[in-house]
C-alpha positions as CSV (number, residue, x, y, z in Angstrom):
1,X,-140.6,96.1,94.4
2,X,-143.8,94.2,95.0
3,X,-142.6,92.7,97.9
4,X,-141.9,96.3,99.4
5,X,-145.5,97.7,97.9
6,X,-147.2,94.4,100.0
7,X,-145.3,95.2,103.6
8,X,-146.6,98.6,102.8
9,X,-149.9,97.8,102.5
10,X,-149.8,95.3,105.3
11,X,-148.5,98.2,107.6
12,X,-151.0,100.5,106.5
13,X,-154.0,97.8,107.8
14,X,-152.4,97.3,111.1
15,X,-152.1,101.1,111.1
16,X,-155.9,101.3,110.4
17,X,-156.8,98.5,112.8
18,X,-155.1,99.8,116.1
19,X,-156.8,103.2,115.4
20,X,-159.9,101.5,114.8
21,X,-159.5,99.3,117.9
22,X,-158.3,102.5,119.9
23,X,-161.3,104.7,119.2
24,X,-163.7,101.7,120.0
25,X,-162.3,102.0,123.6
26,X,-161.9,105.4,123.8
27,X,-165.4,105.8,123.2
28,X,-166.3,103.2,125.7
29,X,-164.6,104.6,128.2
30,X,-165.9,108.1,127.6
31,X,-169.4,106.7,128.4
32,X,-168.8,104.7,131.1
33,X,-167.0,108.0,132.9
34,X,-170.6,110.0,132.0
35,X,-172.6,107.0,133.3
36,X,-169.9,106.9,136.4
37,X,-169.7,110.8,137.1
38,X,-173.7,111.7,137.0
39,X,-175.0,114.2,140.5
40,X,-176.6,112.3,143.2
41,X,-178.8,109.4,142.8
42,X,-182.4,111.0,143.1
43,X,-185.5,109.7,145.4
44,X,-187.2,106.5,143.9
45,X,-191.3,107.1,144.1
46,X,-191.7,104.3,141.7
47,X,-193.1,100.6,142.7
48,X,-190.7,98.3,143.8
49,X,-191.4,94.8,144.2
50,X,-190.6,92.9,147.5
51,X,-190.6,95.7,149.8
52,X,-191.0,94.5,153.8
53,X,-193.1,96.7,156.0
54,X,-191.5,97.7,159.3
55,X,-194.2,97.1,161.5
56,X,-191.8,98.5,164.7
57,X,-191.5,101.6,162.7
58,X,-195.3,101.8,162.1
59,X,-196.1,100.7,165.8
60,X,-194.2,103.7,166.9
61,X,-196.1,106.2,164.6
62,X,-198.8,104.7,165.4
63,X,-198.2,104.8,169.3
64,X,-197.1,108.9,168.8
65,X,-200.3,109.8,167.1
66,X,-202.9,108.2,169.3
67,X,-201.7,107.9,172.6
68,X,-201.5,111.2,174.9
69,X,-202.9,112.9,172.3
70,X,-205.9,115.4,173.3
71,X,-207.5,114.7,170.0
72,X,-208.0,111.1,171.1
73,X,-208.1,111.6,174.9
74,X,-210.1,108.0,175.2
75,X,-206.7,106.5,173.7
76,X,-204.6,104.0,175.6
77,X,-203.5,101.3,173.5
78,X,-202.6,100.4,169.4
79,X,-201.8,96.6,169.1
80,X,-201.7,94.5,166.3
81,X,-200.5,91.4,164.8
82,X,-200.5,90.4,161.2
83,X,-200.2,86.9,159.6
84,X,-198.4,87.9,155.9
85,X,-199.4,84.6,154.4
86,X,-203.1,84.7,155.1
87,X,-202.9,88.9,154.3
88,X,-204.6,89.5,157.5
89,X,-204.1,92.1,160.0
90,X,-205.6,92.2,163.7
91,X,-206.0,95.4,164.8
92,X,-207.0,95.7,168.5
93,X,-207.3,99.5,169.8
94,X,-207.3,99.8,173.7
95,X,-209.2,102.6,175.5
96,X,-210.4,104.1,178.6
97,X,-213.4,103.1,180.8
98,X,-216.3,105.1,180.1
99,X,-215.4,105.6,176.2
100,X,-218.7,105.7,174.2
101,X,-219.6,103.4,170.8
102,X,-219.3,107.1,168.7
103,X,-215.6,107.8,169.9
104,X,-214.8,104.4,169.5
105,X,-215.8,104.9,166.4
106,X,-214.2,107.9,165.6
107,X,-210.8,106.4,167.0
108,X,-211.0,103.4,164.8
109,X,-211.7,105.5,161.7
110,X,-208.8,107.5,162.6
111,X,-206.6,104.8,163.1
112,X,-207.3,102.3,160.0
113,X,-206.4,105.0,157.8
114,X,-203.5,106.3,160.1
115,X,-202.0,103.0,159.7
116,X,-202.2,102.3,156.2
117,X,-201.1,106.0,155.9
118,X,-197.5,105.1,157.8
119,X,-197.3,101.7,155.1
120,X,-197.6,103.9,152.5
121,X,-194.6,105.9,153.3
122,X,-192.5,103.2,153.0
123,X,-194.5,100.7,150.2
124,X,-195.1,103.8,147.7
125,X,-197.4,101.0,145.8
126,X,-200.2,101.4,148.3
127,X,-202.4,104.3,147.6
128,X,-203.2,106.9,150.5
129,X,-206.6,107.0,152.4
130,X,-209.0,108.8,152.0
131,X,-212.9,109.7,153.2
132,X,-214.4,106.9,151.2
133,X,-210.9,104.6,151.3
134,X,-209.1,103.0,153.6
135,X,-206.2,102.8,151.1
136,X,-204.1,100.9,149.3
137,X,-203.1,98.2,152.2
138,X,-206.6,97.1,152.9
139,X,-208.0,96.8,149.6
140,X,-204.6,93.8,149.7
141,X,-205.5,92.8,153.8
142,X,-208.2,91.7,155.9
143,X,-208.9,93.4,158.8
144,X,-210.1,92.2,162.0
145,X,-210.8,95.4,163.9
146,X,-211.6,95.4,167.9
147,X,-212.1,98.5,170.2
148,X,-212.6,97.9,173.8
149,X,-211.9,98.9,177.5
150,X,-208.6,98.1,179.0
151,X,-209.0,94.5,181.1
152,X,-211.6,93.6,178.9
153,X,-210.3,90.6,176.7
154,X,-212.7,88.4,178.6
155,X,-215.5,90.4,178.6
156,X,-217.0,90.9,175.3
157,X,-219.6,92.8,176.7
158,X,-217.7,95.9,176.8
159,X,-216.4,95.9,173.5
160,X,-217.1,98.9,171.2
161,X,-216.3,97.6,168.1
162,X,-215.9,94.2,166.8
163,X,-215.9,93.5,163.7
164,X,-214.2,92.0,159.6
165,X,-213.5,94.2,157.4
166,X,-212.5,92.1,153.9
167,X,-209.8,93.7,152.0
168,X,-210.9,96.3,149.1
169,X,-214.2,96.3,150.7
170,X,-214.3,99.7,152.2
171,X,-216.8,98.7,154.8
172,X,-217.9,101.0,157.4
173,X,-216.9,100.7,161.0
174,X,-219.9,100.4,163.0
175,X,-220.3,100.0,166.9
176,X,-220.7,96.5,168.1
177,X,-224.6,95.7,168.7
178,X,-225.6,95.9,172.2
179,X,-222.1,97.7,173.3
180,X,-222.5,97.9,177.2
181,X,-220.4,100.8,178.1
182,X,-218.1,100.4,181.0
183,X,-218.6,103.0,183.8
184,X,-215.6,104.7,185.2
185,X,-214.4,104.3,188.8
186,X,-213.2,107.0,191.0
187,X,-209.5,105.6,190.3
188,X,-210.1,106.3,186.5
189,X,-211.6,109.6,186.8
190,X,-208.8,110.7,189.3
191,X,-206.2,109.7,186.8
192,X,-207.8,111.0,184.2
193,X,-207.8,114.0,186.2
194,X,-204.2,114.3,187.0
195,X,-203.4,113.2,183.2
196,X,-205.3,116.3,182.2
197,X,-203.5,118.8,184.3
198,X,-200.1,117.5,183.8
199,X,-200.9,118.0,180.2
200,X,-202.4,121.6,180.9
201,X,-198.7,122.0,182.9
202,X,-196.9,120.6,180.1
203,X,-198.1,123.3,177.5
204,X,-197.9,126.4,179.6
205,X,-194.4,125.5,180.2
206,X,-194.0,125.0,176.4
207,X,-195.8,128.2,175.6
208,X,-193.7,130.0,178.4
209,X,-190.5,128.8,177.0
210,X,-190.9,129.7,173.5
211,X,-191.8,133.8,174.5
């Protein structure tokens, strides 16, 4: 009789055990199917570490913004290069005979903030510009910042704007002292000529197509 009341008893625990054991992993599965089965995975605006610019990506927004763009008609070229190590960015800004020390200005202004505008996007750690900020990328980077006449390189004469900007510092771009200004030839002024009316063609014929 005892020996019948101890299998009983023993039963009873390995009863109790494999219902224990089942539940434990029915309840793990049951969370790991939520976790597995949740909607899309959302937009992530947080800051990430290690994120790599892509400078071809921002070279292209910023070649689609400045150049052939009647805002900045004195516009030719955006080129850069940028030493990650020493966080230091050249930025050299191209432009047309005949441009003045203000519009140089006014193009470099535009273009600073432009660019650390386009990093932004894709490092959301760097704060936007703004009229008193260059942003978040130059307050991490140097900036050596040159404007000046195409075919120029040798001639710092005709450079508009030369000039080291350290990083977080804010400071004001300011013409080059004792800028000469390059004088356009009848070649540029025909060109720029035929650049303004094929532009002029351009928009009637989009303004035409979308009536």
């Amino acid at each position: 009789m005892v020996m019948f009341i101890k299998e009983d008893i023993m039963m009873r625990n390995k009863v109790l055990m494999i219902c224990a054991v089942s539940a434990m992993l029915l309840t793990g599965c049951t969370q790991s199917h939520i976790l597995a089965s949740g909607g899309p995975a959302e937009p992530v605006f947080e800051t990430q570490q290690g994120i790599v610019l892509d400078w071809t990506q921002i070279g292209n927004d910023m070649d689609e913004e400045f150049v052939d763009n009647k805002e900045y008609p004195m516009a030719l070229s955006v080129n850069y290069s940028m030493d990650p190590k020493e966080k230091k960015l050249d930025l050299n800004l191209v432009v047309k005979a005949g441009t003045t020390p203000e519009e140089a200005v006014t193009f470099a202004n535009a273009a600073v903030r432009y660019l650390n505008d386009v990093a932004a996007d894709q490092d959301f750690s760097f704060e936007k510009s703004s009229d008193t900020s260059y942003g978040g990328f130059f307050k991490d980077y140097d900036l050596h910042l040159i404007v000046m006449p195409d075919y120029t390189m040798k001639e710092k004469q005709y450079w508009l704007v030369d000039m080291d900007i350290p990083k977080g510092s804010d400071q004001k771009i300011v013409p080059k002292e004792g800028a000469v200004i390059m004088e356009t030839t009848a070649a540029d002024d025909t060109e720029e000529a035929d650049d303004t009316e094929t532009a002029d063609e351009t928009e009637a014929e989009q303004t035409q197509a979308s009536k």
